[in-house]
C-alpha positions in Angstrom: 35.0 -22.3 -1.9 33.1 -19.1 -1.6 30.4 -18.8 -4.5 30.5 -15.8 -6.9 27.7 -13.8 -7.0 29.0 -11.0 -8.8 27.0 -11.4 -11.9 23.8 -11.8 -9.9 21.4 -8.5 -10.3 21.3 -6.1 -7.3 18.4 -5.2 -6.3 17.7 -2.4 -4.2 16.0 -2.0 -1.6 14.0 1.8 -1.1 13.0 2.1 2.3 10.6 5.5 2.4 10.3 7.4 5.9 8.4 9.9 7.6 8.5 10.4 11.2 8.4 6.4 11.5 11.5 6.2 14.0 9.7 3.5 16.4 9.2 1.6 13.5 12.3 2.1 11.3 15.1 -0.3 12.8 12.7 -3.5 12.2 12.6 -2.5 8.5 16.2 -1.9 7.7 17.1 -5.1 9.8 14.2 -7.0 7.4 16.2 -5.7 4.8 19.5 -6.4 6.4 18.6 -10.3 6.9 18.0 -10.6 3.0 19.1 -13.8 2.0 19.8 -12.9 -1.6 23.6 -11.8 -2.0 23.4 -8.9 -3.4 21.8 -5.6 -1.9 21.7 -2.5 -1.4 19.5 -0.6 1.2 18.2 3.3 0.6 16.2 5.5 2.9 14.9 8.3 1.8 14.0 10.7 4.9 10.9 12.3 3.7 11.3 15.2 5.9 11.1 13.8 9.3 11.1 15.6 12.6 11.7 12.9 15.1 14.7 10.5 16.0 14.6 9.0 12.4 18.4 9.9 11.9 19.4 8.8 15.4 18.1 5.4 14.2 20.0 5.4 10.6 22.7 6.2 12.4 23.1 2.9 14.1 23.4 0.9 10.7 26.6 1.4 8.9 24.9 -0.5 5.8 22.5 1.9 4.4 22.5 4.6 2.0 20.4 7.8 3.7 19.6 10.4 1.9 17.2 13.4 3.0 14.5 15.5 1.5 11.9 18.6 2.2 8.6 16.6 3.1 7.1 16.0 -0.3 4.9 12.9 -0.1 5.1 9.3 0.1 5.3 9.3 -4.4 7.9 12.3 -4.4 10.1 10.1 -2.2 9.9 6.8 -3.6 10.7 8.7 -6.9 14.0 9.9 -5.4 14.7 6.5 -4.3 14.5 5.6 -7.7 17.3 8.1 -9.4 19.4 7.5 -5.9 19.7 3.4 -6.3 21.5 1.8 -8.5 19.9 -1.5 -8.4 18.7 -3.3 -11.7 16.0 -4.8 -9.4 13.8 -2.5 -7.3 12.0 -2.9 -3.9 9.8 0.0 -2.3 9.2 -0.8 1.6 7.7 1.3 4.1 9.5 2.0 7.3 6.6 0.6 9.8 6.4 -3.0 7.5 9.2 -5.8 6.9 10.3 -8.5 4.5 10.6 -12.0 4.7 13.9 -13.0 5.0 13.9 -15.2 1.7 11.7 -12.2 0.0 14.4 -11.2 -2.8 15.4 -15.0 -3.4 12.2 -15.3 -4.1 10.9 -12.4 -6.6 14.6 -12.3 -8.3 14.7 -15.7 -9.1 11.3 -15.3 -11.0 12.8 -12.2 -12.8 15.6 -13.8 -13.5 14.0 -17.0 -15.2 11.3 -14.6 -17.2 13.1 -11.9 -18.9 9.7 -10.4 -20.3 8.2 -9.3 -16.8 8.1 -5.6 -16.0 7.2 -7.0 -12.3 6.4 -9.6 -10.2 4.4 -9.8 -6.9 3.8 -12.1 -4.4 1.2 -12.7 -1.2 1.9 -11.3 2.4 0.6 -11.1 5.9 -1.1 -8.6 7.8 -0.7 -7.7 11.5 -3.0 -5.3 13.4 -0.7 -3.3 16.4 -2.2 -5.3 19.6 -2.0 -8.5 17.7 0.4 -11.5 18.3 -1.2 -13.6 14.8 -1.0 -12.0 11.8 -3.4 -13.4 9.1 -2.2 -14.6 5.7 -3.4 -12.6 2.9 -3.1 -14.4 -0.8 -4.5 -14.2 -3.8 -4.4 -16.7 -6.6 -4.0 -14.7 -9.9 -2.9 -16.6 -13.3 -3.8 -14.7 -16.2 -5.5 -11.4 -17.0 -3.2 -9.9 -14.9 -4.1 -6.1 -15.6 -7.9 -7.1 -15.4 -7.6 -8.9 -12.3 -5.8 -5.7 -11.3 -8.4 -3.1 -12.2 -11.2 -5.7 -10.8 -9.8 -5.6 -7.4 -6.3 -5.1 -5.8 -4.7 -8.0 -5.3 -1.3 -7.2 -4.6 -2.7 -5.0 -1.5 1.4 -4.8 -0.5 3.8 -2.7 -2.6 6.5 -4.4 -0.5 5.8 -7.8 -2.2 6.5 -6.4 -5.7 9.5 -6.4 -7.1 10.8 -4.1 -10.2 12.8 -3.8 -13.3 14.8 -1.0 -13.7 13.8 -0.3 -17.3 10.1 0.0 -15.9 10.9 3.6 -14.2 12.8 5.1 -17.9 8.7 4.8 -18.4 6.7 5.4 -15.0 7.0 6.9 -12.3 4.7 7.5 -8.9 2.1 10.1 -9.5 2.8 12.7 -7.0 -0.3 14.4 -7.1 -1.5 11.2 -5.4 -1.6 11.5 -1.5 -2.3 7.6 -1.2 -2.9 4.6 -3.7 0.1 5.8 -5.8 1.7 2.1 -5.5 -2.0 0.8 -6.9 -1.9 3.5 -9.7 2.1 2.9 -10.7 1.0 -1.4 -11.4 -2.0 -0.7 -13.0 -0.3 1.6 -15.1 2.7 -1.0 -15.8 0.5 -4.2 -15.8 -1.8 -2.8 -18.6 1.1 -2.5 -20.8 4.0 -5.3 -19.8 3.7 -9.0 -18.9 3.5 -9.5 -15.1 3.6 -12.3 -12.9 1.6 -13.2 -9.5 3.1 -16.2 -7.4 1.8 -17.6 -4.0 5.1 -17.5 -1.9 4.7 -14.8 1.4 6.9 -12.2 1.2 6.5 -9.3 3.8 4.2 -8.2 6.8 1.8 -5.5 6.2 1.7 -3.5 9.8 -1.5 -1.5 10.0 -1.6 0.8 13.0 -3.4 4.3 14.1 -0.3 6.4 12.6 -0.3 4.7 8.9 -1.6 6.3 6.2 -4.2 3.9 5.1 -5.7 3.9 8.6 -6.8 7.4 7.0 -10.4 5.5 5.7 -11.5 8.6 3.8 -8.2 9.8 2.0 -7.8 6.0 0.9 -10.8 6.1 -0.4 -10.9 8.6 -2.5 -7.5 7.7 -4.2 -8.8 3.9 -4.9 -11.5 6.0 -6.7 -9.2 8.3 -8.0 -6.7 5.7 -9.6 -9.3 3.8 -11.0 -11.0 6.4 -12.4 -7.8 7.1 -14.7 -8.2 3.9 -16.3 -11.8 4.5 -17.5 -10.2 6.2 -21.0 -7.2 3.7 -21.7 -10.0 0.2 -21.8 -9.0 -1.9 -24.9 -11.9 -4.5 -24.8 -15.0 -5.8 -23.1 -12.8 -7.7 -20.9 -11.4 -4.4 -19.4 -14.4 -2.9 -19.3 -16.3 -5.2 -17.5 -13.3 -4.9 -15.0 -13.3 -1.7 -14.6 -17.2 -1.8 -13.8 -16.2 -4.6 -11.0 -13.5 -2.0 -9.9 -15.9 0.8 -9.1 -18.9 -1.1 -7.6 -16.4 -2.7 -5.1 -15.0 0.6 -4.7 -18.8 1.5 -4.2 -18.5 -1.2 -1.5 -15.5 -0.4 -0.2 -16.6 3.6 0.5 -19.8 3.0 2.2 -18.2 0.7 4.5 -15.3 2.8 5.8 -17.3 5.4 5.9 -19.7 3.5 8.0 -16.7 2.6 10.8 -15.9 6.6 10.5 -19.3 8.1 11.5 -19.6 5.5 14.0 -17.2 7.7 15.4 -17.9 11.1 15.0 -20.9 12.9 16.5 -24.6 11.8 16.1 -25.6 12.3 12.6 -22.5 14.0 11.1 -23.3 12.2 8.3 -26.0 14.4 7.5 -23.9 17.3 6.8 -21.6 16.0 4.3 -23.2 16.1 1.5 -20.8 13.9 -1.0 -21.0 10.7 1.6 -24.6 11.2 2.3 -25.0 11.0 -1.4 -22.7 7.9 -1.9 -24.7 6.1 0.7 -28.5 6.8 -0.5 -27.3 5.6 -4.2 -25.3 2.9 -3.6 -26.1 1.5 0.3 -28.8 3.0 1.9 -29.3 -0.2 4.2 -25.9 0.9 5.7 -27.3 4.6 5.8 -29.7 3.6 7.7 -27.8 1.5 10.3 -25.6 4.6 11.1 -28.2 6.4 11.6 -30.0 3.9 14.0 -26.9 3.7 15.8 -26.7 7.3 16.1 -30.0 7.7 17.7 -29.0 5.1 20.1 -25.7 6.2 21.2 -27.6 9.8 21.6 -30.4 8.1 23.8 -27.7 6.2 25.7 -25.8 9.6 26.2 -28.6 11.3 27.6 -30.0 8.6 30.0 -26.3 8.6 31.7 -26.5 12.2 31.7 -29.6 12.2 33.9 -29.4 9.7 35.9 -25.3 9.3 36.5 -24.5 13.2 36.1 -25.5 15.6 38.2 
């Protein structure tokens, strides 16, 4: 006897694309694979230019609808009003679900009513890589804190939504990256949440993401955070939030580091705003580029005279 699953919740799943059409099949056929009975799969076609349609056409099973390139935030909000799902999933076209990844979050929404979300862990895989490491965090309380103190749910692809959570919020479009980090922050502060230790997608970083974009990441983890400073409740927040910004601190001196390690000797110097963040926050790192720099210069010019002629 067949099972009835008719009064389990969908849950929809929002894929969001931009010229991703290498990528985009192993997505929809993560999505595809979904255990849990009851899905339904929309792409929203932010605008694309290559064979992105050519692709969607294959799969009889999704929902595609197309839109003027507006942003990664101006698309996931369409995918909100176009699904239908009480349950919502956000996944980018270059990453993929576990194929037990709704089972998993929908039974916790299921068996806790109060939650506005729940998240999970996840695994990262660098393009050249056959291992992908295992990425978890242990959060059990504090949730919004924890949140504001560092991001541990890193993956919007391991969260899954409530419907009634978007009558509410929505992705800030004004945000170019980071919106997925603002949106929880945003919900955590105010609903119950839940963090759990099951894996449920792959995180595929490559040169063609957006966060491989050090600087434009950065500044939105600055930004988002930032817009917390004048909704703190308590010491416990604030101290947080102070966590929040020195590791952003961190964070921006580091990737800036791996940046001008690529760009020409002592670029560094002429950007004022970075220059600044690394004398007042890590000038041992300044210092290192800048050693590097004189070597790579050195190095340059000894091949030039002795190799080039």
């Amino acid at each position: 006897m067949n099972k009835d699953n008719s009064a389990l919740p969908l849950v929809s799943i929002v894929i969001t694309t931009y010229n991703s059409a290498d990528f985009l099949h192993v997505a929809i056929e993560s999505a595809i694979r979904q255990s849990y009975p009851r899905v339904e799969i929309i792409i929203i076609d932010d605008g694309s230019t290559d064979n992105t349609r050519g692709v969607i056409k294959m799969y009889h099973c999704v929902k595609y609808f197309y839109q003027k390139n507006q942003g990664i935030s101006a698309a996931r909000n369409t995918g909100i009003v176009k699904s239908s799902g009480e349950y919502l999933v956000f996944l980018d076209a270059d990453d993929w679900l576990e194929d037990d990844a709704l089972d998993l979050n929908a039974t916790v929404l299921i068996s806790k009513p109060a939650l506005a979300f729940i998240s999970g862990n996840y695994f990262f895989l660098r393009a050249g890589n056959k291992h992908a490491k295992a990425v978890t965090f242990e959060v059990t309380d504090h949730h919004y804190e924890k949140l504001l103190a560092g991001n541990y749910i890193g993956m919007h692809a391991a969260v899954m939504f409530r419907r009634w959570v978007f009558d509410e919020f929505r992705y800030d479009e004004c945000l170019k990256s980071c919106e997925d980090y603002d949106l929880c922050l945003n919900i955590a502060r105010k609903y119950p949440v839940y963090h759990h230790q099951k894996f449920i997608a792959t995180y595929y970083f490559h040169q063609k993401g957006l966060s491989h974009n050090y600087p434009a990441m950065s500044s939105s983890v600055y930004t988002v955070i930032k817009k917390q400073e004048t909704l703190l409740r308590n010491s416990g927040e604030v101290k947080a939030y102070r966590k929040g910004i020195n590791q952003w601190k961190e964070y921006h001196c580091l990737n800036c580091y791996k940046m001008y390690l690529t760009k020409k000797p002592f670029a560094v110097l002429k950007n004022r705003v970075d220059l600044f963040i690394f004398l007042k926050y890590n000038p041992v790192l300044l210092l290192k580029l800048l050693k590097a720099n004189i070597i790579r210069m050195f190095s340059a010019d000894i091949i030039k005279k002795n190799f080039i002629h």
